[in-house]
N, C-alpha and C positions, 0 to 999 in steps of 0.2 A: 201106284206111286213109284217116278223112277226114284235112285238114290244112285249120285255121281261121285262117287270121293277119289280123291285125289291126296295119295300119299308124298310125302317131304320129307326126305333123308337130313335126320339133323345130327345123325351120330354114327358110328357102327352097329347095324342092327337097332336104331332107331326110329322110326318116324314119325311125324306129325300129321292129323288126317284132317282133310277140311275138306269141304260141303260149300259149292260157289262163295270161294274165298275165305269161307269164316271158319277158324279154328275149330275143332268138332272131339277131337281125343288127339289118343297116344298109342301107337303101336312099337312093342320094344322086346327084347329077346334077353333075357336074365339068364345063369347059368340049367337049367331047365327047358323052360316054355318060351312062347313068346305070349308078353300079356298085354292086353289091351284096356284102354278107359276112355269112355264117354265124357269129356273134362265140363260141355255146355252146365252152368251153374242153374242147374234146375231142379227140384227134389228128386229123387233117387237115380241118380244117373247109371247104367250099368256099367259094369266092369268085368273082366274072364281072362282065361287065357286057354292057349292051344299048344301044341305040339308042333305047326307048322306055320310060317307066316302066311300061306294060304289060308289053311282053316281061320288063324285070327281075324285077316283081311272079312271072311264071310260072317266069321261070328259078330265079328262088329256092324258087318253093311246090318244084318240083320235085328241087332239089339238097338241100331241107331233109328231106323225105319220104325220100328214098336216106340221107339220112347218120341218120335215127330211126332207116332199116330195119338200118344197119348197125354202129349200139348202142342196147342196148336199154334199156327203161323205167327200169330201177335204174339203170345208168351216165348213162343223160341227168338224173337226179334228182337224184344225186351232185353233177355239174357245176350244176345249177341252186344247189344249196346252195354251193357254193364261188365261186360268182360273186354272190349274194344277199349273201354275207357279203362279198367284195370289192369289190363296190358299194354299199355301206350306205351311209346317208346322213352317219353321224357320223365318217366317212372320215378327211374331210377336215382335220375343225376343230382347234382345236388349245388 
């Protein structure tokens, strides 16, 4: 199974990681590590961190890959719509 991600600079030492377009975590660098999270709203989503933005980059392709294998395409589809609609943009306004 390939696994494509595609990081998005949204801060200094920030990014956002998505998976053909859909939001998928957070990669981010605190005064330490840099830490990563698996954000998709699914039971136990992983989270870690690393010492370099490389290793974070691997430890996430890899914990993201284990948590596909461990639901499958409808359940991760489900949660992209539920979190698509929770992030909309008209959210906020009021």
């Amino acid at each position: 199974m390939t696994c494509m991600l595609t990081l998005r600079l949204i801060g200094p030492n920030d990014y956002s990681v998505h998976e053909d377009g859909h939001l998928i975590g957070r990669i981010r660098r605190d005064d330490r590590f840099w830490l990563w999270t698996v954000v998709v709203t699914l039971p136990g989503p992983p989270a870690g961190d690393a010492a370099t933005l490389d290793e974070a980059k691997a430890r996430f392709k890899s914990a993201w890959q284990d948590f596909k294998g461990k639901h499958g395409p409808e359940e991760l589809a489900k949660a992209f719509e539920q979190m698509a609609h929770a992030n909309r943009p008209d959210r906020y306004r009021r």
